[in-house]
N, C-alpha and C positions, 0 to 999 in steps of 0.2 A: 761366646755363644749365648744365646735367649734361650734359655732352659723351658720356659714358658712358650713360645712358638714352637720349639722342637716338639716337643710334648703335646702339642693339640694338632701338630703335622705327621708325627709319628699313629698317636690315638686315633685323634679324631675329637675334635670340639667335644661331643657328647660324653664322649669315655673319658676327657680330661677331666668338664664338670664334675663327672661319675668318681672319678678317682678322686678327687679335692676332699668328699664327701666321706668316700671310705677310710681316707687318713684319719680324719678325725677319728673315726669307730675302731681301729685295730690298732692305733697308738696311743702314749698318752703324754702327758708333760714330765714324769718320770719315764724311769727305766723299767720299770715293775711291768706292765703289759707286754713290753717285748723280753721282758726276761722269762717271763712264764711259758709265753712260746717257745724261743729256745731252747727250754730246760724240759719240753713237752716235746721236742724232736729227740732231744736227747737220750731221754728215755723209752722213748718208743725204741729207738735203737740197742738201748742195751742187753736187750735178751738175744741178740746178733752179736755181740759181742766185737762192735764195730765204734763208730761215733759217723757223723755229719760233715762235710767241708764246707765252712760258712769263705766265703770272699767277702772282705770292707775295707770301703774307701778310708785311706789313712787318714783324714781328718775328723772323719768318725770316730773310728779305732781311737783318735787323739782324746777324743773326749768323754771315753766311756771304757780306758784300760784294765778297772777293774772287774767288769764284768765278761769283757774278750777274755782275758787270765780266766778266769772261773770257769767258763766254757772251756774254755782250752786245758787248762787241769783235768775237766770232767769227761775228756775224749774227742771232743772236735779239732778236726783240722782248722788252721787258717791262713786262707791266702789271701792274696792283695786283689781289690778291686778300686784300682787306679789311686792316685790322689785325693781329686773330689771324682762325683760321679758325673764325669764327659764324656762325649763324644769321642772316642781319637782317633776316626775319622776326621776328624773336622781340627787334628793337630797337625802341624810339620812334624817329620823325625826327630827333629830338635826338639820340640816342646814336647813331645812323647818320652825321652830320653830323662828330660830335667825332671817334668813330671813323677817320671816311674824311682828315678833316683831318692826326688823329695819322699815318698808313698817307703820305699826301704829304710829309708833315717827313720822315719817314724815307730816303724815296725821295729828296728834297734833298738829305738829309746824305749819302748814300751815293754823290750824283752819280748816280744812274740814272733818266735820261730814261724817262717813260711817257708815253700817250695814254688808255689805255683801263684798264677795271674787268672784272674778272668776280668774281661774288660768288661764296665758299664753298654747296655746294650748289645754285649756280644762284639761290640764295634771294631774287630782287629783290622789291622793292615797287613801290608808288606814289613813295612818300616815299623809295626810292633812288635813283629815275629824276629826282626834283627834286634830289637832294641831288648827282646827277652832274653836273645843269646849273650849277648854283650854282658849284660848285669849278670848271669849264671845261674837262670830261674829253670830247676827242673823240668816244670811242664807249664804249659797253658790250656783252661778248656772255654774254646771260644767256637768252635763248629758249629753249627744247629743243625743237626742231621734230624729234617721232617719226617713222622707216621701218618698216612692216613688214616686215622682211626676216629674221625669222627665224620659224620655225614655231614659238612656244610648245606645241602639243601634244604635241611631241616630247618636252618635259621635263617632270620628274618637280614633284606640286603646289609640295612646298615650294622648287625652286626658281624655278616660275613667281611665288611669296607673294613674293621676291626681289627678282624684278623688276619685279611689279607696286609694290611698295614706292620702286623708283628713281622710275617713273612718277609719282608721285604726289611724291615728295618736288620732284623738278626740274620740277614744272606745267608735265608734255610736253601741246604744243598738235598741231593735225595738219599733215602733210604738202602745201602747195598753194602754188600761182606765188607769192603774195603770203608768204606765211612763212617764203619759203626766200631771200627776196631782203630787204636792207636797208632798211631804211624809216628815215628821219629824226621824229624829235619835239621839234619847236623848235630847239634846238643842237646837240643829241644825236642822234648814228645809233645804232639797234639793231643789232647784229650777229648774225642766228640762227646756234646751235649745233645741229648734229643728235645726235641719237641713233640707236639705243646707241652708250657710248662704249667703252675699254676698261675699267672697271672693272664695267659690267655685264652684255660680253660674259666676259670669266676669271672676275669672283668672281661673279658674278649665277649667270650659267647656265654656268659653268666649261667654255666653249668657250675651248679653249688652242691647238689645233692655228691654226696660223699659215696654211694653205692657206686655212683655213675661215673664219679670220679677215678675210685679203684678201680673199677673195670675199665675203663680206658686207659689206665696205669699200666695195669694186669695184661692189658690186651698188648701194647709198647714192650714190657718184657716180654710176653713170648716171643714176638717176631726178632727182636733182639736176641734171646737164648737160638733159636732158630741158625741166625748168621754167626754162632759166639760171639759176638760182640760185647762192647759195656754199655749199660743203660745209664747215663749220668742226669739221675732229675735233678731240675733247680727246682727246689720250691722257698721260696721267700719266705725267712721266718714269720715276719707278721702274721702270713696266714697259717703260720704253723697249728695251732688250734684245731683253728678249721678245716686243716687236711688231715688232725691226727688218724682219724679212723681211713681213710681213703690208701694211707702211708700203710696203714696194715693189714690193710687189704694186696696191695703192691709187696709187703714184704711174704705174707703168708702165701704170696701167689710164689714168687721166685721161689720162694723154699721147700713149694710142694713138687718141683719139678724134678724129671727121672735123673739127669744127674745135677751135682751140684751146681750153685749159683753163688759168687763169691761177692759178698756183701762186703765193703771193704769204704776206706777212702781214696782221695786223688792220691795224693804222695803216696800209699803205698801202690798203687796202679804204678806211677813213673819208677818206682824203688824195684818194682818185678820186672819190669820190661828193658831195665837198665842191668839187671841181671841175666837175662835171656840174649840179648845182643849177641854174645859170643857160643850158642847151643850150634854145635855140629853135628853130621852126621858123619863119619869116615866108611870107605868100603872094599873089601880085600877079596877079588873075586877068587875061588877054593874050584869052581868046576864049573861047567855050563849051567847055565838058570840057577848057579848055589853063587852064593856071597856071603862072607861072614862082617857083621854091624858092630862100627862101636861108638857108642855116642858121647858126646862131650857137653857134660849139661850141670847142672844142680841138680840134690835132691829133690827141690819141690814140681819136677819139669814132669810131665805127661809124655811118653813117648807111643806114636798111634801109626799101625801099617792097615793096608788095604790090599786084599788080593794076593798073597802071599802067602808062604807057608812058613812057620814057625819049625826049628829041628829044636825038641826036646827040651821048649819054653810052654807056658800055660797064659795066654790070652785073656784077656775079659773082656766082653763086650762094652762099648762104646755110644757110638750111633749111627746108625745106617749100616754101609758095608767094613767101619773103622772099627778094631780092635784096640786095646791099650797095652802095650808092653811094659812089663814090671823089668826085665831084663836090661844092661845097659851094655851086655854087651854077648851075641846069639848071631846064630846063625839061622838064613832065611832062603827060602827055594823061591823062586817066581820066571814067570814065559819070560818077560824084560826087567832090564835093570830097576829097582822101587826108586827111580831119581826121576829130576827134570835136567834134560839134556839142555845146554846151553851154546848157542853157537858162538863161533871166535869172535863175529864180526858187532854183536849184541853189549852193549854198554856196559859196564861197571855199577851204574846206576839202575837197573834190572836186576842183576845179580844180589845187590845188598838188599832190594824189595823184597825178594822171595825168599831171602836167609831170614830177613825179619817176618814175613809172614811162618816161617817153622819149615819151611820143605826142605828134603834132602836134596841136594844142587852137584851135578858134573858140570863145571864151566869149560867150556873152550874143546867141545866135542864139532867137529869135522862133522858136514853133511853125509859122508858116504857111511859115517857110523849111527845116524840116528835109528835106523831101524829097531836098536837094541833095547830102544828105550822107553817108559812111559809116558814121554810126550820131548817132544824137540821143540824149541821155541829159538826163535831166528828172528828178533828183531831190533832190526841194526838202528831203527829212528829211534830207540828207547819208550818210555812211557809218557809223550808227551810235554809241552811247552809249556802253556799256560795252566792255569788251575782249573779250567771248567775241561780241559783235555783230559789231563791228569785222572780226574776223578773217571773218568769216561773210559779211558783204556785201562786204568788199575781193577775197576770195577770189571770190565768185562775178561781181564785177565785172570781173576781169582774165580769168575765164573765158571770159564772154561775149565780152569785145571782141578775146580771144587766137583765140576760132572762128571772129571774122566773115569770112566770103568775101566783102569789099569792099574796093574800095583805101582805105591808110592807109599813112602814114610814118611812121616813130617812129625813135627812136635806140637801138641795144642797150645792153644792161644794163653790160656790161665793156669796157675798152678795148681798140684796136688789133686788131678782129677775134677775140675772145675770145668763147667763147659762154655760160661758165661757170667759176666760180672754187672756188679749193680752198685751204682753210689750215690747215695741223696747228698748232693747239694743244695747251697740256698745262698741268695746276695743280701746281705745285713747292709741295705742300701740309706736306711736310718734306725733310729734306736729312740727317739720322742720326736713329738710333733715338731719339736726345735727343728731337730736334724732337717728332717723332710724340707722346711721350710727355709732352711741356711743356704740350700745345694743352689737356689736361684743365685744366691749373692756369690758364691763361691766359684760357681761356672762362671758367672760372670766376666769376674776375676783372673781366673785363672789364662 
């Protein structure tokens, strides 16, 4: 691949020159400028009592182990971003395979524990998503789930040509309950990333002021806190510096909200969600419109009904019409059964969707008994072929069943009373002016 043609067809000629320019300025021939950043993410975070998940490319990581260790000691996550930094897009499944394989030996030799992948670019496949299951990588975050949170009319064509250029390079999908929250695929959880991130907030559309920055941070989390979902920014260390105050603006924002906002990293996201997998609801009906609950969960699970009545339990509110149940195992009055009726004729692959989103599930309920229910769902085509389907019916799925005004139980998405998650990422795509300047010879290569 011509790393150099990719990059002024991706950018854009001008944003290329532009970016050559700012290399210079935010790197150095040592390690010392990017370590300071780093160590300036680092610590903005520890009063959260979290760290950062950097991704890097293993031959980076090869030549700069003692400073990955240091960070890594000090709280940061780290995961792999590819080999060198390519396209794999523009790889067969085989050369993704050898690739990701070489990018683990490294990570071996170095001693530094990873869980997750995020590819250069965003750039996953099909045949990455296999080649992730294969090697036993807990999760990947390669989505780019778009905000509109900024006005493009305000700027100037060429540098909307910019950003419309990001869009298309990182195949941003849209903004909905189902996109913003983790989904699993076989072994493998997806972790969506949002956009924009910082590089195509400063070099896109060269908003630098750091007020302006927060609040378009700020403005991403809410609507995120909104769907529960998780906010996963990248911001590129290099510009860690220059985002410090913007970063906490973004954190003091999540943290003033009415409930909690779980500031976390990626591995611990896949560690919770790999734990939730198996949360049931069980149901023993005692009399008409009475049922007694008992849930099969962990400690750290949020149990939440809607429209029900509680015998001789204490509730706390929630959000909306959702109460939280400290109970795990009570009895509950309601006009229908608090479940989603499932028809016999409805997929298997439906069923495990909606066990992962948290709802209480009857499977294999008879048309002539829906009445009983909170909502009957009869659909025998399943959720979808392709992936732009997929996203299309999941999303309007959890729509409808997020509207209904009928009782239903489910379990929240976060733990311990969390209504929404946040995790600053960043891709350590070089570490000195060297680096930056190797990745030509390297893609080349590779």
């Amino acid at each position: 691949m011509n790393l150099v043609a990719f990059s002024i067809r991706t950018k854009g000629a001008h944003n290329f020159v532009r970016r050559l320019w700012t290399v210079f300025a935010r790197f150095g021939f040592s390690e010392r400028p990017n370590s300071r950043a780093l160590h300036a993410l680092l610590q903005t975070l520890q009063p959260y009592h979290t760290g950062p998940t950097f991704f890097i490319p293993a031959v980076v990581l090869n030549r700069h182990p003692k400073l990955i260790s240091e960070i890594a000691r000090q709280g940061a996550e780290i995961g792999i971003h590819g080999y060198v930094h390519n396209d794999y897009r523009t790889l067969s499944a085989e050369q993704q395979y050898i690739q990701t394989q070489q990018a683990i030996e490294i990570f071996q030799k170095t001693r530094i524990d990873y869980a997750g992948f995020r590819n250069p670019y965003l750039g996953w496949t099909e045949d990455s998503l296999e080649t992730f299951r294969k090697l036993g990588f807990a999760y990947e975050s390669n989505e780019a789930v778009l905000h509109d949170v900024v006005d493009l009319e305000a700027f100037s064509p060429l540098l909307q040509s910019g950003f419309a250029k990001s869009l298309a390079l990182f195949q941003a999908i849209p903004c909905t309950s189902y996109t913003l929250r983790p989904h699993r695929e076989g072994t493998l959880l997806r972790i969506p990333t949002s956009i924009p991130d910082d590089e195509m907030l400063f070099d896109r559309l060269r908003i630098t002021n750091p007020q302006e920055v927060g609040r378009i941070w700020s403005e991403v989390m809410s609507r995120v806190y909104s769907h529960e979902g998780i906010y996963t920014l990248n911001l590129h260390p290099e510009r860690g510096i220059l985002c410090q105050q913007a970063l906490a603006a973004l954190l003091t924002s999540a943290s003033s909200q009415s409930l909690p906002v779980w500031i976390t990293r990626l591995h611990e996201v896949a560690n919770w969600w790999r734990e939730r997998l198996d949360f049931r609801l069980h149901f023993t009906q005692l009399a008409e419109k009475r049922w007694r609950v008992s849930a099969t969960c962990t400690p750290r699970a949020t149990l939440l009904g809607r429209h029900l009545e509680l015998e001789g339990e204490v509730a706390q509110d929630w959000s909306g019409d959702e109460q939280s149940i400290e109970s795990r195992d009570f009895v509950v009055r309601a006009p229908q059964f608090p479940a989603l009726a499932i028809s016999p004729r409805t997929p298997g692959e439906v069923v495990d969707f909606l066990y992962e989103q948290g709802y209480a599930l009857m499977p294999n309920v008879e048309e002539e008994d829906r009445t009983g229910f909170a909502c009957y769902l009869d659909l025998p085509e399943g959720l979808g072929q392709d992936r732009q389907e997929q996203i299309r019916l999941r999303s309007a799925l959890l729509q409808k069943i997020e509207n209904l005004h009928a009782p239903l139980l489910r379990f929240a998405y976060w733990p311990q009373r969390q209504r929404a998650a946040l995790a600053i990422s960043g891709d350590i795509d070089s570490v000195t002016i060297q680096d930056f300047f190797l990745r030509i010879l390297e893609v080349k290569s590779s």
